[in-house]
KOLMIZA-320699 format. One record per residue: residue number from 1; residue in three letters; x, y, z of N, C-alpha, C in turn. Coordinates in Angstrom, 1 decimal. Each point is the difference from the previous one (the first is absolute). Last residue first. Example, Ala and Ser with C-alpha at 12.3 -4.5 7.8 and 13.67 -1.06 7.14 Angstrom:
<pts>
 resi resn     nx     ny     nz    cax    cay    caz     cx     cy     cz
    2  Ser   12.8   -2.2    7.1    0.9    1.1    0.0   -0.8    1.1    0.8
    1  Ala    0.3   -5.7   -0.1   -0.9    1.2    0.0    0.9    1.2    0.0
</pts>
This chain:
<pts>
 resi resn     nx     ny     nz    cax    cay    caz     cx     cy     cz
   61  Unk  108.3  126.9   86.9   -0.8   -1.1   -0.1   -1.3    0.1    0.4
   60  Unk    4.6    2.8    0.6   -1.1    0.0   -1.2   -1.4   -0.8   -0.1
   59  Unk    3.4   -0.9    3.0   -0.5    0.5    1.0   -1.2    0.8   -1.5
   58  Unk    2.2   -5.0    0.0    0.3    1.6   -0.2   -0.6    0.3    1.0
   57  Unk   -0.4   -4.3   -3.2    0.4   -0.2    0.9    0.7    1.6    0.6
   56  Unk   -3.7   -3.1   -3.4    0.8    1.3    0.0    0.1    0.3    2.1
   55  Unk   -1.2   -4.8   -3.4   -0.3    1.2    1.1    1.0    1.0    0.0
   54  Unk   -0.2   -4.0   -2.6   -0.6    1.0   -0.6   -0.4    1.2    1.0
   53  Unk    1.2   -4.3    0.7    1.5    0.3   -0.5   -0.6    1.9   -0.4
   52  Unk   -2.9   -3.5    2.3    1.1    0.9    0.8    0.8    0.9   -1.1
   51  Unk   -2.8   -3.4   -2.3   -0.9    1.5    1.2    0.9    1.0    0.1
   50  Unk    1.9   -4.0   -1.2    0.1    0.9   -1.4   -1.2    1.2    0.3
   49  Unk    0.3   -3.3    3.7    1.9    0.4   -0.3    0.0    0.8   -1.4
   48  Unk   -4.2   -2.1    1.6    0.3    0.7    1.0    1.6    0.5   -0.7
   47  Unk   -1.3   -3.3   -2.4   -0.8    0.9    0.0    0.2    1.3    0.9
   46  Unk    1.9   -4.2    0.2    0.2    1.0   -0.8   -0.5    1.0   -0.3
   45  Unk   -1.3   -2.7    3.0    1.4    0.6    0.5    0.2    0.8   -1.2
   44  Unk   -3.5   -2.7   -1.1   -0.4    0.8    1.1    1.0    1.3    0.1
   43  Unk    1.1   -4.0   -2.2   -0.8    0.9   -0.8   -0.6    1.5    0.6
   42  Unk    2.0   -4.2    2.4    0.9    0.7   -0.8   -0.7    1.2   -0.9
   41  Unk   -3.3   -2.6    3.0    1.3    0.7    0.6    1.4    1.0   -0.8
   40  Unk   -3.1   -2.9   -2.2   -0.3    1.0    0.1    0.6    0.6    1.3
   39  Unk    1.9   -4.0   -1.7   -0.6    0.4   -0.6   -0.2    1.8    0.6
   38  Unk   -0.3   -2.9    3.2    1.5    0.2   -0.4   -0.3    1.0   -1.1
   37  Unk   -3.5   -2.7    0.7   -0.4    1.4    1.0    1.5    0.5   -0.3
   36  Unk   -0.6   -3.9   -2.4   -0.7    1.2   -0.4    0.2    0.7    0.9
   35  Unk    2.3   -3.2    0.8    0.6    0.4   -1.0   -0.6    1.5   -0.5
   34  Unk   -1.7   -3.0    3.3    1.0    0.7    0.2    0.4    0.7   -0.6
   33  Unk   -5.0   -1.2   -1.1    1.4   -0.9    0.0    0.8    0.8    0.9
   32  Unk   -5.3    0.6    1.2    1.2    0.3   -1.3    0.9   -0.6    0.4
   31  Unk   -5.3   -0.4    1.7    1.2   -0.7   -0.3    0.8    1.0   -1.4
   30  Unk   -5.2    0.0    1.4    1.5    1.1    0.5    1.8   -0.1   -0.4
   29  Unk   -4.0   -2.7   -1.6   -0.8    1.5   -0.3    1.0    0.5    0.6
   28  Unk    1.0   -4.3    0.0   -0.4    0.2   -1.4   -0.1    1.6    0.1
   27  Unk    0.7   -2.1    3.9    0.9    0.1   -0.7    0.0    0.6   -1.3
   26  Unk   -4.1   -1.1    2.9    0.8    1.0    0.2    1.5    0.6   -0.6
   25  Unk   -2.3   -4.0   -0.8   -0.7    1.0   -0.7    0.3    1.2    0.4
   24  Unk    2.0   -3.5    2.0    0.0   -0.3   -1.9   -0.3    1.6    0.0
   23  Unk   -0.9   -1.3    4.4    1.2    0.5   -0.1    0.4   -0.1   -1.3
   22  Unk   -4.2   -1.7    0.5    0.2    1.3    0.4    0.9    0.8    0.0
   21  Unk   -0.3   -4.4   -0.2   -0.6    0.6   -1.2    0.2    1.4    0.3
   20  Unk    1.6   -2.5    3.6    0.8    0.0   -1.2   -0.6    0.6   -1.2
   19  Unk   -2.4   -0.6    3.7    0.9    1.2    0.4    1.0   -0.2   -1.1
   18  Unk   -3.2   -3.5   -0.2   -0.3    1.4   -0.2    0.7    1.7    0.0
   17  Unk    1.7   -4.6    1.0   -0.7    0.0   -1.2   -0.5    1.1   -0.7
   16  Unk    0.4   -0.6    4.7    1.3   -0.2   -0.4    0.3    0.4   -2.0
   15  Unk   -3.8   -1.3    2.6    0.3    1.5    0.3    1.4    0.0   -0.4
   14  Unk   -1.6   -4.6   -0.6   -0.9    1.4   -0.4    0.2    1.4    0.2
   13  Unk    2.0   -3.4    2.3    0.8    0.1   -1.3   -0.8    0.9   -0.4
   12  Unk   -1.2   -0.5    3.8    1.1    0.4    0.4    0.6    0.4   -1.8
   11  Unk   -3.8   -2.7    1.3   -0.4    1.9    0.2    1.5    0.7   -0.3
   10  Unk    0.7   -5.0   -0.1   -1.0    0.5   -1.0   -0.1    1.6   -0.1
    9  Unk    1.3   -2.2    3.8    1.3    0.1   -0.7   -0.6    0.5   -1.8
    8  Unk   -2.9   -0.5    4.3    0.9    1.2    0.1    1.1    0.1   -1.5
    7  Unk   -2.7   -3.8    0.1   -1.1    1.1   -0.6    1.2    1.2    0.9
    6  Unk    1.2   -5.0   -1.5   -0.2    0.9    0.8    0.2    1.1   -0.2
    5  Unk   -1.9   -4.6   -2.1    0.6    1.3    0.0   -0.3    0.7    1.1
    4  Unk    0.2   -5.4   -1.5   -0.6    0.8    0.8    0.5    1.4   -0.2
    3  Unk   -1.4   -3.3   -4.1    1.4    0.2    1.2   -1.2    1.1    1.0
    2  Unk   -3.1   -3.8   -2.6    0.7    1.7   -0.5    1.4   -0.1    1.2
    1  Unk   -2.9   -4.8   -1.4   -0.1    1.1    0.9    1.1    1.0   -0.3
</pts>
């Protein structure tokens, strides 16, 4: 004769299971490192700061 399973603790892993595949695949398609968003944070700033450098600052302007 089979064990007895209990069927809340089953439903329980099952979705559990699921909400983990989910949270994989969500990682894969959104997920960036720290490093990465850092990364472009710095590239960003830069960016902004060789913009700025080029503005003409007057009343000519």
């Amino acid at each position: 004769m089979g064990d007895v399973i209990n069927l809340k603790r089953f439903k329980k892993r099952m979705e559990r299971d699921e909400a983990a595949k989910t949270a994989d695949a969500n990682r894969a398609r959104f997920g960036r490192t720290k490093a990465e968003r850092a990364t472009d944070a710095q590239r960003k700033m830069r960016a902004e700061e060789l913009l700025d450098q080029h503005l003409i600052k007057g009343e000519d302007a």
